[in-house]
C-alpha positions in Angstrom: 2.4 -25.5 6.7 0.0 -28.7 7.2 -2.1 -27.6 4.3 -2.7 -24.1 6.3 -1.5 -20.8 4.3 -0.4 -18.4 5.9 1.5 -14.9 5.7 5.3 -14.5 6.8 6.6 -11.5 5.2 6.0 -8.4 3.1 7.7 -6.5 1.0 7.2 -2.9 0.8 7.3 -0.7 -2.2 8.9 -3.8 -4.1 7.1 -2.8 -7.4 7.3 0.7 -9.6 4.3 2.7 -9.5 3.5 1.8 -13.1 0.4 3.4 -15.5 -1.3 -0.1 -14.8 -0.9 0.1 -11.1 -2.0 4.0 -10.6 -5.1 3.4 -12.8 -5.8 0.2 -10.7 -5.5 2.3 -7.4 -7.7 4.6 -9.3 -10.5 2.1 -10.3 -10.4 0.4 -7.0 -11.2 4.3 -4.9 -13.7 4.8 -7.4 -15.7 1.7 -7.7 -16.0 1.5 -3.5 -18.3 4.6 -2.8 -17.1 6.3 0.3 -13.5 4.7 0.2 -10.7 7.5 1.0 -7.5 7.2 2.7 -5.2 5.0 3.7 -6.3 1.5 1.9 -4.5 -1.5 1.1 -5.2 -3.1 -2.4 -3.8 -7.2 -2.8 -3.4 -8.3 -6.1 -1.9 -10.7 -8.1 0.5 -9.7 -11.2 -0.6 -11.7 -14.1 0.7 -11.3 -17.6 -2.4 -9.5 -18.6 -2.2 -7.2 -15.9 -3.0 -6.8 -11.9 -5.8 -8.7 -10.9 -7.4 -7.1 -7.4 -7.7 -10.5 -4.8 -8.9 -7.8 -2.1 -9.2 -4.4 -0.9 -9.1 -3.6 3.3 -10.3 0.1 3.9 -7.9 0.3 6.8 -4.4 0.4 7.7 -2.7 -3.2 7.1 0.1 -5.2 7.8 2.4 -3.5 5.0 1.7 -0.1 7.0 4.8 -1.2 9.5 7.3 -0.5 6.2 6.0 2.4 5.1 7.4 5.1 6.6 11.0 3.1 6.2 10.4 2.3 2.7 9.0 5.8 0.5 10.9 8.2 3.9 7.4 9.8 4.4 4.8 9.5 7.4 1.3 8.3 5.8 -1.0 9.0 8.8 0.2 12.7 8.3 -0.8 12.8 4.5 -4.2 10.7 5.6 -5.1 13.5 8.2 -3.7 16.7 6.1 -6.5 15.1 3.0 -9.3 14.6 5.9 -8.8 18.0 7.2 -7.9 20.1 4.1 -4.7 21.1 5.7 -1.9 21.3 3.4 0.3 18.1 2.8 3.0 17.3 4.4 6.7 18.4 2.6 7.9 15.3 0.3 11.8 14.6 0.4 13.0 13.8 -3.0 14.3 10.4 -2.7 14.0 7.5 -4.9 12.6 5.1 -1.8 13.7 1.6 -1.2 11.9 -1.6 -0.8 11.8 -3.4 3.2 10.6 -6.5 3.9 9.1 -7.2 7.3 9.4 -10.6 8.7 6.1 -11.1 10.1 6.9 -14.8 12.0 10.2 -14.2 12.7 10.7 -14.3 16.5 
C-alpha cells in the first residue's frame, strides 16, 4: 500500500511438517543458545529449500490459530517442557489450516 508492506493475514499449519522443515526447526533451536519454547521461525520456500528470514523467541501473531488449527493448547505443552510435568494428552486428528485476517475490521 503506498510503497509500505505490510501484514494482513496468516495462515496456520498451511504446510506439512516435512524432513526439511523439522530439521530447520531443529537447526534454528540449536544454533540460538538458550532458545526453548514457544518460537516462531519466518522463512521463505525456495526451490532449494527453506530459507530462515527471522526467528522471534516469543509468541507471535500465528499463535491466535493455533489452538484452532493442530486442536491442541501450546502454552500447556510450553509450561509442561519448563516444569518437567508430563505433556499434555494429544488428540489424534489430522489438523487443518486457518487463516486469520489480521486487517479485517
Amino acid at each position: 500500500d503506498r510503497g509500505i508492506v505490510g501484514l494482513a493475514a496468516i495462515d496456520v499449519n498451511c504446510e506439512a511438517v516435512t524432513a526439511p522443515l523439522q530439521a530447520l526447526a531443529e537447526r534454528v533451536a540449536t544454533a540460538i543458545p538458550g532458545l526453548n519454547g514457544y518460537f516462531g521461525i519466518d522463512y521463505i520456500q525456495a526451490a532449494a529449500g527453506p530459507i530462515v528470514v527471522e526467528v522471534n523467541p516469543r509468541v507471535t501473531s500465528s499463535y491466535a490459530g493455533l489452538r484452532a488449527a493442530l486442536e491442541l493448547n501450546a502454552a500447556e505443552w510450553v509450561l509442561a517442557a519448563a516444569t518437567g510435568g508430563p505433556a499434555p494428552s494429544k488428540k489424534a486428528h489430522r489438523g487443518q489450516a486457518v487463516r486469520l485476517n489480521l486487517d479485517a475490521p
